[in-house]
N, C-alpha and C positions, 0 to 999 in steps of 0.2 A: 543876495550875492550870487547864490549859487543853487540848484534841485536837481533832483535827480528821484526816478522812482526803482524801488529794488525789492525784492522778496521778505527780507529780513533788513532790522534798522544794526547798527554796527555794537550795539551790546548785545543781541538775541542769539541763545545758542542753538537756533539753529536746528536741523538733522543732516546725517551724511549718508551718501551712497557711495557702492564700492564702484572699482575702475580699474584699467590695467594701461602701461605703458605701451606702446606701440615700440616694438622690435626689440623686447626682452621679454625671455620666457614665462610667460601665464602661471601666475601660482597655481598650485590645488584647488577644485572647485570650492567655493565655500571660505577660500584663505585670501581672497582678495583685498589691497590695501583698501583706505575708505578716508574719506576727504570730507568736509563739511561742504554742503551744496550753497551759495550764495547768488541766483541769478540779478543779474542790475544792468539797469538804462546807463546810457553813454551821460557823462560828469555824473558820476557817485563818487569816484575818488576824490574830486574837487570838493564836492557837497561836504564830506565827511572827512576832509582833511588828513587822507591815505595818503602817503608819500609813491610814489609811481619811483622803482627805482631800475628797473631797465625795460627795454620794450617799449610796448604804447598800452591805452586803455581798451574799454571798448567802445568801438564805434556805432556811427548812425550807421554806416555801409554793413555790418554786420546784424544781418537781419534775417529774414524768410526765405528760404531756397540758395544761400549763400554756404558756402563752410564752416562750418561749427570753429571756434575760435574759444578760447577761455585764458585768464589772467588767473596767476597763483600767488599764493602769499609764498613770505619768507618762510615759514616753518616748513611748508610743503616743498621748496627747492632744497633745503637743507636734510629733509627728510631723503628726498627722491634724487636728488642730481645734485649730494654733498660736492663731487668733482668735475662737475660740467654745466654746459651753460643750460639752462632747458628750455631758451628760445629757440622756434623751430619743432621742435620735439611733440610728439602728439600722445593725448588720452585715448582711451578707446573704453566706451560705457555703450550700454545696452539703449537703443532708442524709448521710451515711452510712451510714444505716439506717432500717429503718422506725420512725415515730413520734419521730425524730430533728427538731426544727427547725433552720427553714433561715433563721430570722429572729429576729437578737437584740437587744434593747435595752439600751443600753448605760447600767447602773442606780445606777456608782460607779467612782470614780478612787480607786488607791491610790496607795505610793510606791511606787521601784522598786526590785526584789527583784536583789540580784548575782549572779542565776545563770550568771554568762558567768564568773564567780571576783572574785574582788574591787577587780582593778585594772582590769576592763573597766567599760565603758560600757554601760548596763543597755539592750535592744531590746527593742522594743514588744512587749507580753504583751496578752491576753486572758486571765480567770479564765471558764470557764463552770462552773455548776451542775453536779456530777457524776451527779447524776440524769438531767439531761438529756443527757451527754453521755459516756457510761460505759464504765468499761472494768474489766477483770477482776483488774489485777494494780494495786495502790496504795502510795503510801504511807502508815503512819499515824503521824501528831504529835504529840507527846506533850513538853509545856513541864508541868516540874516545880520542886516548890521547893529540895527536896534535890537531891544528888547522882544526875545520870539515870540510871546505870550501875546503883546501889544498885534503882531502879525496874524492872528488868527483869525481873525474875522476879513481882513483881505485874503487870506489863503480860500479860504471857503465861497466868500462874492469869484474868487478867481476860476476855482472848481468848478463850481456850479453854475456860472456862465456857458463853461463850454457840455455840460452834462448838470440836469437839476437833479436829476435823480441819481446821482453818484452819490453814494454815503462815502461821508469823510466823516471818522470816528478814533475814536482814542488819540486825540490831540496831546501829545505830549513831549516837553522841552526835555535836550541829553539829560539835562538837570536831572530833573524826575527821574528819567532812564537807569541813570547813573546809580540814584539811590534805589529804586527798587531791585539793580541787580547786588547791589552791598546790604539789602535789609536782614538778609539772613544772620549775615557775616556780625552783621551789629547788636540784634539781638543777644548770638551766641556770647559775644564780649561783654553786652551789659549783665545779662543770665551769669557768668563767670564773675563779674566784678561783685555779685548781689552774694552770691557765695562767701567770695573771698572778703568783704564789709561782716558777712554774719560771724565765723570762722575766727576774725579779729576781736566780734565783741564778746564770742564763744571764749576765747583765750582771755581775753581781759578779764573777762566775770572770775572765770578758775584762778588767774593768779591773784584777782584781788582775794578772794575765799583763802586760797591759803596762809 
């Protein structure tokens, strides 16, 4: 139905770097806000089933020697611009490398993606353009109609058509995703349930004794 390649898959939490608003006063060095970094290919929001709620995405046109451009989630406009629109409005971050901008416009609001797992509280994301802001190892998206599992072996004849030597590795469905980002969480509840089962038979044994 739909791909898209991106930095991070939409459960990974991710790292963040600091930034400052352009035309409000520069915190103290060192006290800068900080955003989670998500760069992504034009249709990730489609891929992954982001709700796009003002603005636009990012484009093909937004690419190499163009303006830095970047989409925010909801928690980061309600952090940053509780009372105003923050389309238009520009980031301003330290370049990384050359021909890297250091100045982004902030071109679209989505919703916000649970990459903290699904019972947290989603924190402030920036999407940039991966052209402009790139890195070597990705992930790629891939929302299908059938069964995803059954897709893998066309995904990979499809790869490796256009690159043989491209590794595609850690093939893995939300599904999976999903649960490895809740294993902890399930653990911790079965660990708690194994307790509160021993605890019941601990009391039973005592009241039958007395």
């Amino acid at each position: 139905q739909s791909v898209a390649v991106a930095m991070q898959h939409p459960l990974a939490p991710g790292w963040t770097s600091s930034f400052t608003i352009d035309g409000r006063e520069p915190p103290p060095s060192g006290q800068e806000p900080e955003s989670s970094i998500r760069p992504v290919m034009p249709g990730y929001f489609r891929a992954v089933g982001a709700k796009l709620l003002r603005g636009r995405e990012i484009q093909e046109s937004d690419g190499v020697g163009k303006p830095g451009v970047v989409v925010i989630n909801e928690a980061f406009a309600r952090l940053h611009f509780p009372n105003e629109d923050p389309i238009g409005r520009r980031i301003l971050r330290g370049s990384w490398w050359k021909g890297m901008p250091a100045s982004y416009e902030i071109v679209g609001v989505v919703a916000d993606e649970r990459f903290n797992g699904p019972r947290a509280p989603a924190d402030p994301a920036t999407y940039f353009s991966l052209a402009q802001f790139t890195f070597n190892d990705n992930w790629l998206l891939v929302r299908t109609k059938t069964d995803a599992k059954a897709f893998v072996s066309t995904l990979r004849r499809v790869v490796w058509s256009m690159d043989r030597d491209l590794p595609l590795e850690n093939v893995q469905t939300m599904n999976e995703l999903l649960g490895d980002s809740v294993a902890d969480s399930r653990f911790n509840t079965a660990l708690l349930s194994l307790f509160a089962v021993v605890a019941l038979l601990l009391a039973a044994i005592g009241i039958y004794g007395v």
